[in-house]
VODO-385776 format. One record per residue (C-alpha): residue in one letter; y, z, x. Coordinates in steps of 0.2 Angstrom, whole numbers, plus 5000, padded with zeros to 4 digits. Layout:
! VODO-385776
AYZX/...
! end
This chain:
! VODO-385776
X548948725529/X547148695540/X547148555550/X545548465552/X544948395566/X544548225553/X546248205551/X546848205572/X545148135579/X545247935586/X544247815575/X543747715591/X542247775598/X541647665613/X540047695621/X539247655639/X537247665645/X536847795656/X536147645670/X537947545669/X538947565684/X540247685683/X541747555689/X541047475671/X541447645661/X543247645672/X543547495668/X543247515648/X544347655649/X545547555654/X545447425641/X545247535626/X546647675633/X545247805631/X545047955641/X543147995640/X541447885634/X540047935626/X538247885637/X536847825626/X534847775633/X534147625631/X533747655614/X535647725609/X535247895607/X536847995615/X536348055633/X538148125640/X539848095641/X540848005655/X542648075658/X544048015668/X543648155681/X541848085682/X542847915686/X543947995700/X542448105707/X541247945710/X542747855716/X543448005728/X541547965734/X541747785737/X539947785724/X541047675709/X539547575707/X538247745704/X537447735686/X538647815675/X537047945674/X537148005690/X539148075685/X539148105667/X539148285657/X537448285650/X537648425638/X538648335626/X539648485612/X540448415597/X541448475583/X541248415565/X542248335554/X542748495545/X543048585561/X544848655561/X546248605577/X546148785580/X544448805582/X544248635591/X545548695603/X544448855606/X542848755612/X543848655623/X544648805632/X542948905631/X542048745641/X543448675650/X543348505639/X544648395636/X543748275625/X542648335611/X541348185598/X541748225580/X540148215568/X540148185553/X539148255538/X537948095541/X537548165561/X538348025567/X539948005578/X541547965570/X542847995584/X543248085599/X544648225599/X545648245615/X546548395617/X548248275619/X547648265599/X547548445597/X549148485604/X550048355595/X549248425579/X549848595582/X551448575588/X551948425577/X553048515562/X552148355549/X550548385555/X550948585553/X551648545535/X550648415529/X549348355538/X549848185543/X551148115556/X552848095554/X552647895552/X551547935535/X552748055528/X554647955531/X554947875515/X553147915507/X554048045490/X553348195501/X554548345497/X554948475510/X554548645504/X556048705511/X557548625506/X556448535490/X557248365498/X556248195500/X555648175517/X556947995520/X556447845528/X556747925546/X555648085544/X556948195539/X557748325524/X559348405521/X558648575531/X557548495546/X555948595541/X555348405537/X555848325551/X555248285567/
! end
């Protein structure tokens, strides 16, 4: 089974302006348990993307209140919706990412993929099997294709193939 990057990618997509100060951008981080932001202009059109290493290089350089400008990734990549883990996995290692904007067939953001995602897709044996997590699986009537036993309440089958 392919696992799309549509069905790993966080729904939550915060965005910061390129003149806020970059303590602002930590700070939403923060709230929102998010490793990177994206940077929109004054008129919301996507500029960059501010990381968590952006945070710690201005603040290594005592500059926390710079413009988030003056630290982001201008040359934002993405992925699209129907992008496989695999191949999502292979930008991020080509670039040195750790956080990748999903698009969708509209051109507009739908959610960022973290390689924390990716990984967790990959190495997950629900995800591997059936696409979703182990919390949408227990007790849903899903059969492992193994043992041909109802995935229980608890995530798992008669063999272990199912479970987590």
């Amino acid at each position: 089974m392919t696992v799309k990057v549509s069905q790993v990618s966080s729904r939550l997509v915060k965005v910061i302006r390129d003149e806020d100060p970059v303590f602002l951008a930590a700070a939403e981080m923060r709230n929102h348990n998010m490793g990177s932001m994206l940077v929109v202009d004054n008129k919301g059109k996507v500029v960059g993307i501010i990381t968590e290493r952006d945070v710690v290089r201005a603040a290594a350089e005592k500059r926390v209140d710079s413009r988030v400008s003056e630290y982001m990734t201008e040359e934002v990549k993405g992925v699209t919706e129907d992008t496989t883990v695999e191949e999502a996995l292979a930008v991020m290692l080509e670039n040195g990412f750790r956080h990748l904007p999903v698009v969708g067939k509209d051109g507009k953001v739908t959610g960022i993929i973290s390689i924390r995602d990716l990984a967790k897709a990959l190495t997950d044996s629900h995800f591997l099997q059936y696409g979703k997590e182990w919390v949408d699986v227990k007790g849903s009537g899903m059969i492992c294709p193994v043992c041909g036993l109802e995935i229980d309440e608890y995530g798992y089958c008669n063999c272990g193939t199912g479970s987590s």
